[in-house]
C-alpha positions as a LaTeX table, in Angstrom:
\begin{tabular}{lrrr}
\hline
Residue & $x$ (\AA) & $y$ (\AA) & $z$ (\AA) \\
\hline
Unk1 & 99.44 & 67.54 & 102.47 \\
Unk2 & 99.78 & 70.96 & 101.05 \\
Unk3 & 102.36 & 73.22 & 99.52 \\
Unk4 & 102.31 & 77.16 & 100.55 \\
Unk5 & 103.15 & 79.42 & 97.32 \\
Unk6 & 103.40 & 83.11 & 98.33 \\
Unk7 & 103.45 & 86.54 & 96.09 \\
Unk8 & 104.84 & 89.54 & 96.72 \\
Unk9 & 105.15 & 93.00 & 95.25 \\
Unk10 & 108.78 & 94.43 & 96.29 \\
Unk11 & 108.29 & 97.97 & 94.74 \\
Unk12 & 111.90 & 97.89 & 94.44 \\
Unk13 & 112.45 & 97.55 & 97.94 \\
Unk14 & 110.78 & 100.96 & 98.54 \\
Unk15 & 108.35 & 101.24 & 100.88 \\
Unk16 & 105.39 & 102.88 & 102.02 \\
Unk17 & 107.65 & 105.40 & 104.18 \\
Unk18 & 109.65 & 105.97 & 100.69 \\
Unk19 & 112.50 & 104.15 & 102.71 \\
Unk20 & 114.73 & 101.47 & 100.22 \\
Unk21 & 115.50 & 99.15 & 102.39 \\
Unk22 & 115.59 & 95.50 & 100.86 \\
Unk23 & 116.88 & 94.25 & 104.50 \\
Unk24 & 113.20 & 94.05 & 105.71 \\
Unk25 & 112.22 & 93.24 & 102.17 \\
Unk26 & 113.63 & 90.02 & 102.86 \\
Unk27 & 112.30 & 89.83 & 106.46 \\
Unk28 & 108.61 & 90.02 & 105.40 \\
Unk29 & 109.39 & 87.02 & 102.72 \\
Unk30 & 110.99 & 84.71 & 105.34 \\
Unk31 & 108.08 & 85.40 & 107.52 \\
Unk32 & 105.21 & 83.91 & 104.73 \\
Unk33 & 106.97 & 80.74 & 105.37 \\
Unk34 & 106.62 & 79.71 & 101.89 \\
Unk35 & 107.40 & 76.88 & 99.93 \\
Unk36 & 107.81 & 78.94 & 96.57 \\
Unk37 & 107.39 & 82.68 & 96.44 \\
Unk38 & 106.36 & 84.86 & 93.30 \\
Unk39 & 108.24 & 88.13 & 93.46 \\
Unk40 & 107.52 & 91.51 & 91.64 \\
Unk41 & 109.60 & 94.76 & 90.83 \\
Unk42 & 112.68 & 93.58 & 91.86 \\
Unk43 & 114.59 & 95.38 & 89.59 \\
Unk44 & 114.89 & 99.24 & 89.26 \\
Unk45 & 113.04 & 100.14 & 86.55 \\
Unk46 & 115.34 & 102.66 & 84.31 \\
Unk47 & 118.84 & 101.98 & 83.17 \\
Unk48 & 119.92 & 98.67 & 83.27 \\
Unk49 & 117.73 & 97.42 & 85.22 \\
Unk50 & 120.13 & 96.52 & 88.73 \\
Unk51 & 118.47 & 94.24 & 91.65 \\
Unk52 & 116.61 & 96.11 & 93.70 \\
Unk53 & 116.99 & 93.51 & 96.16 \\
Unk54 & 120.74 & 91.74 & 96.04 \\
Unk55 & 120.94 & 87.57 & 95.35 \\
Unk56 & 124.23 & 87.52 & 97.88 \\
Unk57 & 121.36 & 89.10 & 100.62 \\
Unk58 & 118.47 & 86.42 & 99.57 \\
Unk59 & 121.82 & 83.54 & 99.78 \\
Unk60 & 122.99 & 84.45 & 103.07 \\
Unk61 & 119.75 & 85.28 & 104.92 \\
Unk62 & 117.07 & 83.03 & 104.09 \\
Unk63 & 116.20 & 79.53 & 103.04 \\
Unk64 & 115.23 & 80.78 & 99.30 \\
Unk65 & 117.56 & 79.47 & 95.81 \\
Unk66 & 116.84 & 81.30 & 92.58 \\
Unk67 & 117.98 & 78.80 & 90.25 \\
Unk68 & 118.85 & 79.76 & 86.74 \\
Unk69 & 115.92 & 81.79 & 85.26 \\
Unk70 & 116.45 & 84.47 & 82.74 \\
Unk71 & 117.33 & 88.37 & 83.33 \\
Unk72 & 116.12 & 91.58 & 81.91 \\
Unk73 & 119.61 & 92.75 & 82.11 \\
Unk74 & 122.99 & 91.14 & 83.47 \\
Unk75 & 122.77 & 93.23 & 87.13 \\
Unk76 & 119.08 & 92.44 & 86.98 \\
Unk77 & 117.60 & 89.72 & 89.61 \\
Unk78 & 114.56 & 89.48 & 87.44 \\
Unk79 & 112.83 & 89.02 & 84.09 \\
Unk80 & 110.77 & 92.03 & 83.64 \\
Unk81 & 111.22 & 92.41 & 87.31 \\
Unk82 & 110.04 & 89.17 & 88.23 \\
Unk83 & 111.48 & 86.19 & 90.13 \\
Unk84 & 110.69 & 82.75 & 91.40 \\
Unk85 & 112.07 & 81.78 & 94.88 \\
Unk86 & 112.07 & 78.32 & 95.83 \\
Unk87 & 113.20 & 76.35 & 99.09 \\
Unk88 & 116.78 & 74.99 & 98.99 \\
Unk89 & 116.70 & 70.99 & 97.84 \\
Unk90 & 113.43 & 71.96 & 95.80 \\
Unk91 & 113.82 & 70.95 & 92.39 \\
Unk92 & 113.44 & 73.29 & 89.20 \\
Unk93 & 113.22 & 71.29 & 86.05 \\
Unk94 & 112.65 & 74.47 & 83.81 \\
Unk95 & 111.85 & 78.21 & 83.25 \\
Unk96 & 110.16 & 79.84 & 79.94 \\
Unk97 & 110.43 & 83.55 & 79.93 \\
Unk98 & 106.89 & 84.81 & 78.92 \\
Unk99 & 106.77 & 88.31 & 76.83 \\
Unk100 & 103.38 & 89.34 & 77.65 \\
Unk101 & 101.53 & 91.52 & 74.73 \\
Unk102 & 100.21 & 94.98 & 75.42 \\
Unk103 & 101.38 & 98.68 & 75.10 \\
Unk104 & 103.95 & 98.46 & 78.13 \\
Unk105 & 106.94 & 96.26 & 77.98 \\
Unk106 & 105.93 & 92.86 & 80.17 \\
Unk107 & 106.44 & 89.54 & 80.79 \\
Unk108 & 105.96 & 86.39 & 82.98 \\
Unk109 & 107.70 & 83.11 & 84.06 \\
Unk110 & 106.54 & 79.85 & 83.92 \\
Unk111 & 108.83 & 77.68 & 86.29 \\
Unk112 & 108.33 & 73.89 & 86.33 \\
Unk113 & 108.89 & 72.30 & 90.10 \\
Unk114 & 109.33 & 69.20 & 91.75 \\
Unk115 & 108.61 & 69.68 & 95.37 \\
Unk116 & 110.60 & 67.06 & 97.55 \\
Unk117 & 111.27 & 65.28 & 94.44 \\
Unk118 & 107.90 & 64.73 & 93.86 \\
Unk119 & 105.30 & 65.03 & 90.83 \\
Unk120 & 105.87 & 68.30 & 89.32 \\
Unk121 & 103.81 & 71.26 & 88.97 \\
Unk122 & 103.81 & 74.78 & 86.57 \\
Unk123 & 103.51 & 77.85 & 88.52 \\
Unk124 & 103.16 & 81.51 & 86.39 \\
Unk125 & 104.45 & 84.68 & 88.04 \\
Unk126 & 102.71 & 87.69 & 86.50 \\
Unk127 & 102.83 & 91.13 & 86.58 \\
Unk128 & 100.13 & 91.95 & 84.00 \\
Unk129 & 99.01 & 95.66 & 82.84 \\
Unk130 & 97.88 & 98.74 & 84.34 \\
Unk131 & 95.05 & 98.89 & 80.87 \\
Unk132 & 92.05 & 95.71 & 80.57 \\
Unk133 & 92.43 & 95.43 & 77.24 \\
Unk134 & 96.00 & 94.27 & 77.35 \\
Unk135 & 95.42 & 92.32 & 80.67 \\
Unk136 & 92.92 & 90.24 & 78.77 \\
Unk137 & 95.62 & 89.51 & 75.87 \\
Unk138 & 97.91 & 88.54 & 78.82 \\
Unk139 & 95.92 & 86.42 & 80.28 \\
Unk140 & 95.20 & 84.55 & 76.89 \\
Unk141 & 98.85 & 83.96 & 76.57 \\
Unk142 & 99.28 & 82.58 & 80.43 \\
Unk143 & 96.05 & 80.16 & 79.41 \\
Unk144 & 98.17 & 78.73 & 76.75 \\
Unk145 & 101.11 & 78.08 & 78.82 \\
Unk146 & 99.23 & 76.72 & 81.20 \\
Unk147 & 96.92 & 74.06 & 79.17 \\
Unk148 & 99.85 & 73.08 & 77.41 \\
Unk149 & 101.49 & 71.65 & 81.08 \\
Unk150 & 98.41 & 68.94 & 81.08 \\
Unk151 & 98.76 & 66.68 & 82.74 \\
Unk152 & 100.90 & 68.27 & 85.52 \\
Unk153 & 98.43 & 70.85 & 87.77 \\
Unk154 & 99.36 & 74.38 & 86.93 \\
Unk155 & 98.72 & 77.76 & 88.95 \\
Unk156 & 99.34 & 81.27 & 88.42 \\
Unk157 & 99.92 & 83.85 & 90.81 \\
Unk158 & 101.25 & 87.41 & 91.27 \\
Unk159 & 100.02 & 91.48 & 90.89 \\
Unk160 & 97.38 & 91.15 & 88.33 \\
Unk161 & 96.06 & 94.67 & 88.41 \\
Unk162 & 92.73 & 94.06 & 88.34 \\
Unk163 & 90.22 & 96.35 & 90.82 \\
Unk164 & 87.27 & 94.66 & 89.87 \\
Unk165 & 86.53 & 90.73 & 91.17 \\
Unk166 & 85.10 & 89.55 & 87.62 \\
Unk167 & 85.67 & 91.77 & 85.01 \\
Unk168 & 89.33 & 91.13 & 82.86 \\
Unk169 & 89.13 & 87.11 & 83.72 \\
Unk170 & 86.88 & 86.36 & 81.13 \\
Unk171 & 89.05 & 84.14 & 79.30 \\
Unk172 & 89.58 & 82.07 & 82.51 \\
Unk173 & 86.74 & 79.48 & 82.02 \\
Unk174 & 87.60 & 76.39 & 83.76 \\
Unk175 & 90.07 & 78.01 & 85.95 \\
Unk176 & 89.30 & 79.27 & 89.75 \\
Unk177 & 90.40 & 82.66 & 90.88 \\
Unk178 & 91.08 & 83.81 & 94.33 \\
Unk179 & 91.59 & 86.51 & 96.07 \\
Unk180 & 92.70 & 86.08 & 99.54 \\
Unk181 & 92.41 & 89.67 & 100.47 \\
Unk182 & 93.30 & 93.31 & 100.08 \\
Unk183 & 96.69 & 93.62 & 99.59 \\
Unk184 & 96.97 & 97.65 & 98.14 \\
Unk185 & 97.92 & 100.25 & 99.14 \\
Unk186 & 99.99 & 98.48 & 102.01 \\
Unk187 & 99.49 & 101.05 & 104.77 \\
Unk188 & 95.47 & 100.98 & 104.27 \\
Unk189 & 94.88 & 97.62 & 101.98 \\
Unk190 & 91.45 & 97.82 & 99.81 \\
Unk191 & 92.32 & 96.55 & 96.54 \\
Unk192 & 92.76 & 93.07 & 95.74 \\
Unk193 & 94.99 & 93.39 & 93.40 \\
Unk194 & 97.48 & 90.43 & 94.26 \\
Unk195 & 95.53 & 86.90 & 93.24 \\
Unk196 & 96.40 & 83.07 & 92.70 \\
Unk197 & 94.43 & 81.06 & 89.54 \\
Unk198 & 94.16 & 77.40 & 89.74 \\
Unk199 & 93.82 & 74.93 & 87.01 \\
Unk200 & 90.99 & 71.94 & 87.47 \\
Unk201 & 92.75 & 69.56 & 90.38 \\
Unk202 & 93.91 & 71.99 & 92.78 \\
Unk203 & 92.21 & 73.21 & 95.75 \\
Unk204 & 93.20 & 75.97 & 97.54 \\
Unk205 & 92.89 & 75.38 & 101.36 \\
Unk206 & 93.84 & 78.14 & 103.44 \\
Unk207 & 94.57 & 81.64 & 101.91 \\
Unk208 & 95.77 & 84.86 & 103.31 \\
Unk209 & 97.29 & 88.31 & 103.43 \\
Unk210 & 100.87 & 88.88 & 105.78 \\
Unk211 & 99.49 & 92.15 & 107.36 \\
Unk212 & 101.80 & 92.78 & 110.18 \\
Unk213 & 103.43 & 96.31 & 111.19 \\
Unk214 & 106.26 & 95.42 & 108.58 \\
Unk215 & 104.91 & 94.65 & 105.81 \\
Unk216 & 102.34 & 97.73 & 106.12 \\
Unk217 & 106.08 & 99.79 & 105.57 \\
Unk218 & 108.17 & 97.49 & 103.57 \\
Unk219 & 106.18 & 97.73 & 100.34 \\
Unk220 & 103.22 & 98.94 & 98.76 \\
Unk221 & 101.58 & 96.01 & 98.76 \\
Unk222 & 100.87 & 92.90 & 101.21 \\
Unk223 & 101.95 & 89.51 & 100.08 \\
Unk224 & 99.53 & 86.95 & 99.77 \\
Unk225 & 99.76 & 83.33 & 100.41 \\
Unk226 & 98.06 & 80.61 & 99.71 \\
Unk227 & 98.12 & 76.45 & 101.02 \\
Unk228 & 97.40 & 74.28 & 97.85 \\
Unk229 & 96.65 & 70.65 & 97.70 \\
Unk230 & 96.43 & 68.93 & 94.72 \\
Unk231 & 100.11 & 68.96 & 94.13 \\
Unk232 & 101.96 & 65.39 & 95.14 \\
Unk233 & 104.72 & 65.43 & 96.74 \\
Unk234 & 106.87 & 62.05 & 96.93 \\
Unk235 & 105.21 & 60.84 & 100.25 \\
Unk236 & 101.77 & 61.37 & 98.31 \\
Unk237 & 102.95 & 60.12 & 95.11 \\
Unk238 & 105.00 & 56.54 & 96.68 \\
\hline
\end{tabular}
């Protein structure tokens, strides 16, 4: 058995045709048929920080809860622009707001989840920095949070920024990175810059990029998926 996790880049529900239109925002996310999905930029990004994309649209048009989890500000869907969509009747037994160090203001979340009230698991959204340097001080602090959920599996997974395949994950011994595809720019995807990391246990068993003729306009980027086993769900776990 195997749970799907899913990331996605919104751009603030601005896409590649400089269109805002968080209606097929939402469309592309219902379509990765995801168990839990990792969301970036869903926030506007000066001011106050309002939802790009609204929480009455994600209620009324898909299968997706966002339980409590801290905001950046009180209109904002997101903490630094991030949020963690789960099915409805999946469990969320916490969130820990992350402030991620570096020049630019950013952070993560670390949600704890019980899928069908089974063992639970740690999963870290990121949206780490545009400079190495402060990437690699991110990713020490996501390490930490991430040992210290022993012995429950733990994965990361989000826009990490990084062009190269190796370079910037040097503090990841022991950890497995992948990168399912090219996910940037969305129109003509090169860059792998959308990734999952897995903790010792968990195997990722299928992996992939949504690149369909609406998510090449609804973003900049494609979201990525990925099936992970590893994770015990009650059926496993009786």
């Amino acid at each position: 058995m195997t749970l799907r996790i899913a990331s996605y880049n919104l751009h603030k529900c601005v896409g590649s045709d400089g269109t805002c239109d968080p209606a097929r925002v939402l469309a592309v996310i219902n379509a990765l048929q995801a168990d839990v999905v990792a969301l970036q930029e869903v926030d506007r990004r000066m001011g106050a920080r309002p939802a790009a994309l609204p929480l009455r649209m994600i209620a009324e048009h898909s299968d997706f809860e966002r339980h409590d989890m801290p905001r950046t500000g009180p209109d904002s869907l997101g903490w630094h622009g991030q949020v963690v969509l789960v099915r409805r009747g999946t469990r969320v037994l916490g969130v820990e707001p992350i402030t991620l160090p570096g020049l630019e203001p950013r952070g993560a979340l670390a949600v704890k989840i019980a899928p069908d009230s089974g063992a639970p698991f740690l999963l870290v959204g990121a949206h780490l920095g545009l400079r190495r340097g402060d990437r690699r001080a991110q990713w020490a602090r996501i390490v930490q949070v991430m040992r210290a959920a022993r012995p429950h599996p733990a994965v990361a997974i989000g826009d990490f920024n990084e062009w190269r395949s190796k370079r910037g994950f040097e503090g990841l011994s022991g950890y497995h990175i992948h990168a399912p595809g090219p996910s940037y720019p969305a129109r003509a995807p090169f860059g792998r810059l959308d990734r999952i990391v897995t903790a010792p246990g968990l195997r990722v068993v299928r992996a992939g990029v949504l690149d369909t003729p609406l998510s090449r306009v609804a973003s900049d980027h494609l979201p990525i998926w990925a099936d992970i086993s590893g994770i015990v769900t009650r059926a496993q776990h009786d």
